[in-house]
C-alpha positions as CSV (number, residue, x, y, z in Angstrom):
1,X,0.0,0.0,0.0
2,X,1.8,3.2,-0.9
3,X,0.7,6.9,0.8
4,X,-1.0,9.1,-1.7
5,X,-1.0,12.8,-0.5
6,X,-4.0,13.9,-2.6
7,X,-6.2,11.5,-1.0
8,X,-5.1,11.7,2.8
9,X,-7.7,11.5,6.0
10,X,-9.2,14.0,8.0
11,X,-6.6,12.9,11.2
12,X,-3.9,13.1,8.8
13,X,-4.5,16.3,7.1
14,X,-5.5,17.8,9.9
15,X,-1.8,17.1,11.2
16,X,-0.1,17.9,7.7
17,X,-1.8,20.2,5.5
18,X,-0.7,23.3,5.2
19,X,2.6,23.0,6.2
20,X,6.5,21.5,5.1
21,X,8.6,21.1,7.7
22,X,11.8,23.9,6.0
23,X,15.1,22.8,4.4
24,X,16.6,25.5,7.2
25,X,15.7,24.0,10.5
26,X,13.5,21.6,9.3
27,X,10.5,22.4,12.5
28,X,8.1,20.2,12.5
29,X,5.6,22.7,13.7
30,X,5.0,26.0,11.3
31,X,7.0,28.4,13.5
32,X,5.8,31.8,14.8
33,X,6.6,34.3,12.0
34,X,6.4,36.7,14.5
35,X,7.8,39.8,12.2
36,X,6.0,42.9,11.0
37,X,8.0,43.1,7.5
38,X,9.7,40.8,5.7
39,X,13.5,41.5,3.3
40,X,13.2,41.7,0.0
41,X,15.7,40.4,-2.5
42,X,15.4,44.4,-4.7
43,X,12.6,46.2,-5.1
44,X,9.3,44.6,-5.4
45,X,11.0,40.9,-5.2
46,X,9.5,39.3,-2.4
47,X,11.6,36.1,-1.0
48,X,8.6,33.3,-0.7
49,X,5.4,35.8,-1.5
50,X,5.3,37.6,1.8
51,X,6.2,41.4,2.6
52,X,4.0,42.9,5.1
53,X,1.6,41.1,7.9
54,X,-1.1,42.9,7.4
55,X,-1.2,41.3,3.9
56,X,0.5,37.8,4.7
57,X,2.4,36.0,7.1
58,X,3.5,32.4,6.8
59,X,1.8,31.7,10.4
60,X,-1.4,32.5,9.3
61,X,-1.0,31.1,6.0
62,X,-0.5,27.9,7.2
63,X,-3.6,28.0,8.9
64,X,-5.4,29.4,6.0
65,X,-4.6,25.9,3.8
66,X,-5.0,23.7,6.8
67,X,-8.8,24.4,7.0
68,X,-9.0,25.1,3.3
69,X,-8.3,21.3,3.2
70,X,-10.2,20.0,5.8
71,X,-13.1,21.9,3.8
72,X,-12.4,20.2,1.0
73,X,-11.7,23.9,-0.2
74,X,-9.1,25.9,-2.5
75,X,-8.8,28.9,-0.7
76,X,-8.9,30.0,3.0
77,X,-8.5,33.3,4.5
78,X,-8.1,34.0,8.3
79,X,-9.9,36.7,10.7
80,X,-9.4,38.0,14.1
81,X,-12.9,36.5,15.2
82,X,-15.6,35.0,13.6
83,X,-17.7,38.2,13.6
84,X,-15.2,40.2,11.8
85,X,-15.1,36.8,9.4
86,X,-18.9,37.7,9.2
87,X,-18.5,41.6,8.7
88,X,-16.0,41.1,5.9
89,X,-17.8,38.2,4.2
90,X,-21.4,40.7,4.1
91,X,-19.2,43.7,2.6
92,X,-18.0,41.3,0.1
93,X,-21.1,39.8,-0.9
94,X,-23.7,42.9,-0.4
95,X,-24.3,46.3,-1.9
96,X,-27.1,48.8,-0.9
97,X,-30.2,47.6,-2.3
98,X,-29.4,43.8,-1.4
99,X,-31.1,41.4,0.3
100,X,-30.5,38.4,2.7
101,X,-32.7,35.5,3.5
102,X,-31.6,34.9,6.9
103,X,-32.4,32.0,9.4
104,X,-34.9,32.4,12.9
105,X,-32.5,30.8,14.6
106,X,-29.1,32.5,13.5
107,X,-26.6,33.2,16.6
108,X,-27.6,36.7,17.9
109,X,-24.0,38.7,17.0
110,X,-25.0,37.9,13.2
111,X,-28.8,39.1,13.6
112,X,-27.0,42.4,15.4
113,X,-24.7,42.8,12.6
114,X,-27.0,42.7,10.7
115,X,-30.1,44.8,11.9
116,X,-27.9,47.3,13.6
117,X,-25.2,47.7,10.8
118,X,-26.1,46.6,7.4
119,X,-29.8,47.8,7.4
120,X,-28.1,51.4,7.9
121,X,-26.4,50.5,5.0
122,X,-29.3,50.2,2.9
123,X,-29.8,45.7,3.1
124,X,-32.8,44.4,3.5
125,X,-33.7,40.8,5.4
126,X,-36.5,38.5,5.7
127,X,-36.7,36.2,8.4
128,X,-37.5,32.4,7.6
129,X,-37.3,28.7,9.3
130,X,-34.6,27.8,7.2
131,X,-35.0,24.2,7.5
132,X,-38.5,24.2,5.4
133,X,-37.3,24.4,2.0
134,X,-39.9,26.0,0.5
135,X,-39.7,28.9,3.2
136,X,-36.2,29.9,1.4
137,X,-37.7,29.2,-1.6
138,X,-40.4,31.5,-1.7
139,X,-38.1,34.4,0.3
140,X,-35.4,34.7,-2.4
141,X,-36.3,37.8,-4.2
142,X,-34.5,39.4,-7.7
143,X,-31.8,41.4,-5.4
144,X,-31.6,38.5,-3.1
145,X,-27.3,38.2,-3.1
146,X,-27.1,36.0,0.2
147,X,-29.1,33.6,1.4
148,X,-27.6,33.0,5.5
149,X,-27.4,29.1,7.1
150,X,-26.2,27.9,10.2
151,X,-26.9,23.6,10.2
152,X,-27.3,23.0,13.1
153,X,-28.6,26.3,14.2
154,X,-27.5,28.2,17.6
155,X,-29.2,27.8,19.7
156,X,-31.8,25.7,18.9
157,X,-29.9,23.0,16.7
158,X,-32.1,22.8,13.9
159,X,-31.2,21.2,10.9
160,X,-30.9,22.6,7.2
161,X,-30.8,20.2,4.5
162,X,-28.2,22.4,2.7
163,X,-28.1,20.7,-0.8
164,X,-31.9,21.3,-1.3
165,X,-31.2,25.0,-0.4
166,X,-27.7,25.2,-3.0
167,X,-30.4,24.1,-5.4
168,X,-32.4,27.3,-4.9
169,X,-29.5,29.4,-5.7
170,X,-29.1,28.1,-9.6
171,X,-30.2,30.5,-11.8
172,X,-30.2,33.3,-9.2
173,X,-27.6,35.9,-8.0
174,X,-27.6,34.5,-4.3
175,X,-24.7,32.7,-2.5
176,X,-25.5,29.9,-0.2
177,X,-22.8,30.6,3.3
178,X,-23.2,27.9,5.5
179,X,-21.9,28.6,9.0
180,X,-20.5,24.9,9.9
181,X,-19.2,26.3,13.7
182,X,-21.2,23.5,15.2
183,X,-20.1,21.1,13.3
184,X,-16.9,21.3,12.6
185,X,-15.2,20.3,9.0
186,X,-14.9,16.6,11.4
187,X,-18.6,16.9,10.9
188,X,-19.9,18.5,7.9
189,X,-18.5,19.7,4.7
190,X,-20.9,22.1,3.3
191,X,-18.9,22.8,0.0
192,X,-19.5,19.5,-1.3
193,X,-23.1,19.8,-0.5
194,X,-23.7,22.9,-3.0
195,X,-22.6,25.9,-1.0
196,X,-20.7,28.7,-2.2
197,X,-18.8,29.7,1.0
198,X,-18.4,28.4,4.5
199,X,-17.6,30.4,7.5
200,X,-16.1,29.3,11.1
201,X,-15.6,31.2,14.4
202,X,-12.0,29.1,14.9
203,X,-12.9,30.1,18.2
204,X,-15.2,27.1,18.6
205,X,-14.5,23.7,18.1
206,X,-11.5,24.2,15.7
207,X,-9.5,25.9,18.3
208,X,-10.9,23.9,20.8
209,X,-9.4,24.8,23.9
210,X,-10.9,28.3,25.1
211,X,-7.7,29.9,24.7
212,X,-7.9,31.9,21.2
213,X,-10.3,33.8,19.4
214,X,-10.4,33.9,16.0
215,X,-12.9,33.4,12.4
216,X,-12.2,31.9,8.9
217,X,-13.8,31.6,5.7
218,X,-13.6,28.7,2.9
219,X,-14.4,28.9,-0.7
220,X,-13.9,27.0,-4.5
221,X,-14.8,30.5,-6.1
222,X,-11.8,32.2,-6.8
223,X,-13.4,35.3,-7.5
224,X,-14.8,35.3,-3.6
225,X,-11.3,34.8,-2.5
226,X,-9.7,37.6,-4.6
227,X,-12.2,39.8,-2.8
228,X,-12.0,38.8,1.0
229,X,-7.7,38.8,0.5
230,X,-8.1,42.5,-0.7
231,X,-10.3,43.1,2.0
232,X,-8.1,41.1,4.5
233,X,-5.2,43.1,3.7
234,X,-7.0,46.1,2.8
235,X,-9.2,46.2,6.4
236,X,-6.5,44.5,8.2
237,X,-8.9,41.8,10.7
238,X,-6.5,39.4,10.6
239,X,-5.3,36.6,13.7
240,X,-2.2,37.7,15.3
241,X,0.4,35.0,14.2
242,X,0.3,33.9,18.0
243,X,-3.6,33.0,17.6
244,X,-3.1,31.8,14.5
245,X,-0.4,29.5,15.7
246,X,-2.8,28.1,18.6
247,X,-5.5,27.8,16.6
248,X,-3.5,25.7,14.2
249,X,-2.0,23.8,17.4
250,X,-6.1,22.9,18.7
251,X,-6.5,21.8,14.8
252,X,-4.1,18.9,14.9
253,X,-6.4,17.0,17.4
254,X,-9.8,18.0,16.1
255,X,-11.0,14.7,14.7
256,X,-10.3,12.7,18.4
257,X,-12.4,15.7,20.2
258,X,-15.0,15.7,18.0
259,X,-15.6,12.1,18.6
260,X,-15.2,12.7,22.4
261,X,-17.5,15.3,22.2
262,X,-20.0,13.2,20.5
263,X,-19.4,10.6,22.6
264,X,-20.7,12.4,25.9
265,X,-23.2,14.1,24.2
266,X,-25.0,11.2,22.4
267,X,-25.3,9.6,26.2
268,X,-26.6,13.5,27.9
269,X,-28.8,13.5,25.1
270,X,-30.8,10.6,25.8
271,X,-30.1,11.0,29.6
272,X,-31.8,14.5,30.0
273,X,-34.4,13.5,27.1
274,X,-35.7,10.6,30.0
275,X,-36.3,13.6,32.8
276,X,-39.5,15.1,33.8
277,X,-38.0,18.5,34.8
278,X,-37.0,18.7,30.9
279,X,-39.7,19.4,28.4
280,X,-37.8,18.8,25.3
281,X,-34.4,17.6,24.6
282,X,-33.2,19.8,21.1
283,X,-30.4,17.3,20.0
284,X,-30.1,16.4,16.0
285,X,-28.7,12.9,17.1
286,X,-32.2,12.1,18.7
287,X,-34.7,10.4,16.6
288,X,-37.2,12.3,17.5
289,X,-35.3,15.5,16.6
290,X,-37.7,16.1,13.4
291,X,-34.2,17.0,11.3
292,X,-32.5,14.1,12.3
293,X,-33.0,12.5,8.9
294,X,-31.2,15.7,7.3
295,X,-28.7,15.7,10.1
296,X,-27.6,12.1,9.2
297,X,-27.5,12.3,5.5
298,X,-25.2,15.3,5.6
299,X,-23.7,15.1,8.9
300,X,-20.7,12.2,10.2
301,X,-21.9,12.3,13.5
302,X,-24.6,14.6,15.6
303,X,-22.2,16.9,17.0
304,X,-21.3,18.3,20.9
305,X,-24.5,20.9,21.9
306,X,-27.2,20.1,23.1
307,X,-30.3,22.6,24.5
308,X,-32.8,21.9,26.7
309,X,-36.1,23.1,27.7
310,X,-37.5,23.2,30.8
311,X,-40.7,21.9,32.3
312,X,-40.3,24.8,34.6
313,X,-39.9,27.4,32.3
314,X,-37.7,30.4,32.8
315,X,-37.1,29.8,36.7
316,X,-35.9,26.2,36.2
317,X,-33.8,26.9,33.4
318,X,-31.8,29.5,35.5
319,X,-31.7,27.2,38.6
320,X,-30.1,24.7,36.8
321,X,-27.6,26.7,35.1
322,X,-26.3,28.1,38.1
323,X,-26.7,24.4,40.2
324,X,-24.1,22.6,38.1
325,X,-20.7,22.3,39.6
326,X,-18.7,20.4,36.8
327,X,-20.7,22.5,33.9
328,X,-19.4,25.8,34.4
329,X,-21.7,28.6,34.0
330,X,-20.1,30.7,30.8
331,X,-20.6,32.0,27.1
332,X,-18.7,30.8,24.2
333,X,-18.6,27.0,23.5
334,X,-16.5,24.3,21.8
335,X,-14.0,23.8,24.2
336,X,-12.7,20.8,25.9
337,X,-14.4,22.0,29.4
338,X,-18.2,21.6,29.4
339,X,-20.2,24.9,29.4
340,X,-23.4,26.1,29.3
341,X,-25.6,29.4,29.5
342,X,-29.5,30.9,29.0
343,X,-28.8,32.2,25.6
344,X,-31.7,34.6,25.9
345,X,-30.4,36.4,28.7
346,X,-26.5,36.2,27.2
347,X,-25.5,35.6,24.0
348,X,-28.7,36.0,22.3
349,X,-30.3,38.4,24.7
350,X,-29.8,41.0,21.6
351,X,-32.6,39.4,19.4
352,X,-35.6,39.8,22.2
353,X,-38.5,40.9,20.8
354,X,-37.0,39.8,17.2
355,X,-38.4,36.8,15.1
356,X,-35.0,35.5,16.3
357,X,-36.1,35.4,20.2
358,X,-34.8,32.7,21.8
359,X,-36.9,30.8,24.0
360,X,-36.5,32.0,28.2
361,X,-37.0,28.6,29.1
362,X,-33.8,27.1,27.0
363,X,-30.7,26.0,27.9
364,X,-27.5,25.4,25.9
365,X,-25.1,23.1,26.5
366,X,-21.7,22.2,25.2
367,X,-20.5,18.8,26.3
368,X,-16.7,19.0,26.6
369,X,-14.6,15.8,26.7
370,X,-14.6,14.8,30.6
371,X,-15.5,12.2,31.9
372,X,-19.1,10.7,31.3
373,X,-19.6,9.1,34.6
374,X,-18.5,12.5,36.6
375,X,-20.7,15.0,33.3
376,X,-24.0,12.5,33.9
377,X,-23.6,13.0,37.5
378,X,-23.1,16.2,37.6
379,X,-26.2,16.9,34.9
380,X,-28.3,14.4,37.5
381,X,-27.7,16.5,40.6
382,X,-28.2,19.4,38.7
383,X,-31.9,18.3,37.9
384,X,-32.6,16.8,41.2
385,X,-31.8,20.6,42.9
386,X,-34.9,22.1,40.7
């Protein structure tokens, strides 16, 4: 059997990719190019491509082509955080006059960007369940340029079958962007499915260890990429070579989390899903999850979050996020340590009163890679304290 570098695993590329160890030192790890300004042989004759940081620096580079391939992607450009990923990736695609079809259940700092920034800019939005097809269908409109997707959705994990909704685009002007933070490349690959463009907050899962902010977007349209490097260097919302490095560094091992992750939540799942206190268990890996057909079709495995709703409505759901002692109380997920938080009075608290409002009785979790004996138990005295 002979190693073919064109057709490498996920494990494998998400070890190599990106990166040749240099005929200099030879490092095995992409080294921290942590310079400013680079020499130049004469005047306008860059050594290897790369001049200022602002505009390119081997560091982030590296991570650029790592997820780029894990995407199944041929070009990859780095932000400082997902939102500015987001901010860039709307300039690019939008003009006054457009219009985006956006999902009800889209993570609140998009809805904001978009209803506090880009409205004043003169972009219209209508709001749909992006998971009934013909919902999309019958929003796109003649200046419709963006149609918006997160599968599965935050915080409510529904599920968008995305190759029924790249179908709606032929024949239009609209690009499908699939935001695939809650799934992970490990997980999903959205490209392959029909969409144009696939954003990440690297903060998330890729990352993976709470430690480094930081956004990315993947594309096949070379057109799309010309635009978000101008804007890149042009803007200047790039990682810091440091983040990029970590963020690089939590890559390497994103296949074994992932399966951790799915692991621990698979059994939470079903555990909380036999509770009276909970009302409904939101969890695509459920059968009774009504997208976990899609979900499986496009989807490796069901991913790490989990939300839950409460039999006791508001008042239970914030007794039990502040009666876990394991689960720590905190925004932001993905991480190895297990988190959780009432989205409508943190990270979504922004959409109240929207079509976006999140439910006050809902919980989200984000099952880390501890133990399951010491997260069930944990999750179990938790519930017996409402």
């Amino acid at each position: 059997m002979s190693f073919d570098p064109h057709t490498q695993g996920f494990s494998t590329a998400s070890i190599h990719a990106g990166y040749e160890p240099d005929d200099y030192y030879g490092s095995i790890n992409m080294p921290i190019y942590a310079s400013t300004t680079f020499a130049q042989n004469a005047p306008n004759d860059l050594r290897r491509g790369f001049e200022y940081t602002r505009v390119g620096n081997p560091t982030i580079v590296s991570l650029e082509k790592a997820v780029a391939a894990l995407e199944g992607a041929e070009y990859g450009r780095a932000f400082s955080s997902g939102m500015a990923a987001t901010d860039i990736l709307f300039r690019v695609l939008l003009k006054p006059g457009d219009h985006i079809v956006l999902g009800n259940d889209a993570y609140g700092g998009t809805f904001r960007l978009i209803d506090t920034v880009f409205t004043a800019w003169g972009i219209t939005y209508t709001v749909v369940d992006t998971s009934v097809v013909d919902e999309v269908k019958n929003a796109i409109q003649d200046n419709t340029k963006l149609i918006w997707v997160e599968t599965p959705t935050n915080p409510a994990l529904g599920i968008t079958d995305i190759d029924a909704v790249a179908k709606l685009t032929e024949g239009t002007n609209a690009k499908l962007v699939v935001d695939n933070t809650f799934a992970s490349p490990y997980l999903q690959q959205p490209l392959a499915l029909g969409a144009h463009a696939v954003l990440h907050s690297t903060t998330k899962y890729i990352g993976g260890h709470s430690d480094v902010v930081g956004g990315l977007v993947v594309t096949n349209d070379q057109a799309l990429d010309e635009e978000l490097l101008f804007m890149q260097g042009g803007i200047g919302p790039i990682p810091s070579v440091f983040d990029a490095y970590l963020t690089a560094r939590g890559l390497k091992t994103l296949a074994v989390r992932m399966d951790r992750h799915c692991d621990n939540a698979e059994k939470i799942a079903e555990f909380l899903d036999s509770r009276l206190e909970v009302s409904t268990v939101l969890y695509p890996g459920l059968k009774n999850h009504p997208g976990h057909e899609v979900a499986a079709k496009q989807m490796k495995r069901f991913g790490g979050m989990i939300s839950v709703r409460f039999a006791g409505g508001e008042e239970a759901a914030k007794k039990f996020c502040t009666s876990t002692k394991l689960i720590c109380l905190a925004e932001s997920l993905g991480g190895v340590e297990s988190l959780l938080e009432h989205p409508a009075t943190m990270t979504h608290q922004s959409a109240a009163g929207s079509q976006l409002e999140v439910p006050r009785d809902l919980v989200r979790i984000s099952i880390g890679i501890e133990d399951i004996e010491d997260l069930l138990a944990d999750v179990e005295q938790a519930l017996n304290n409402l």
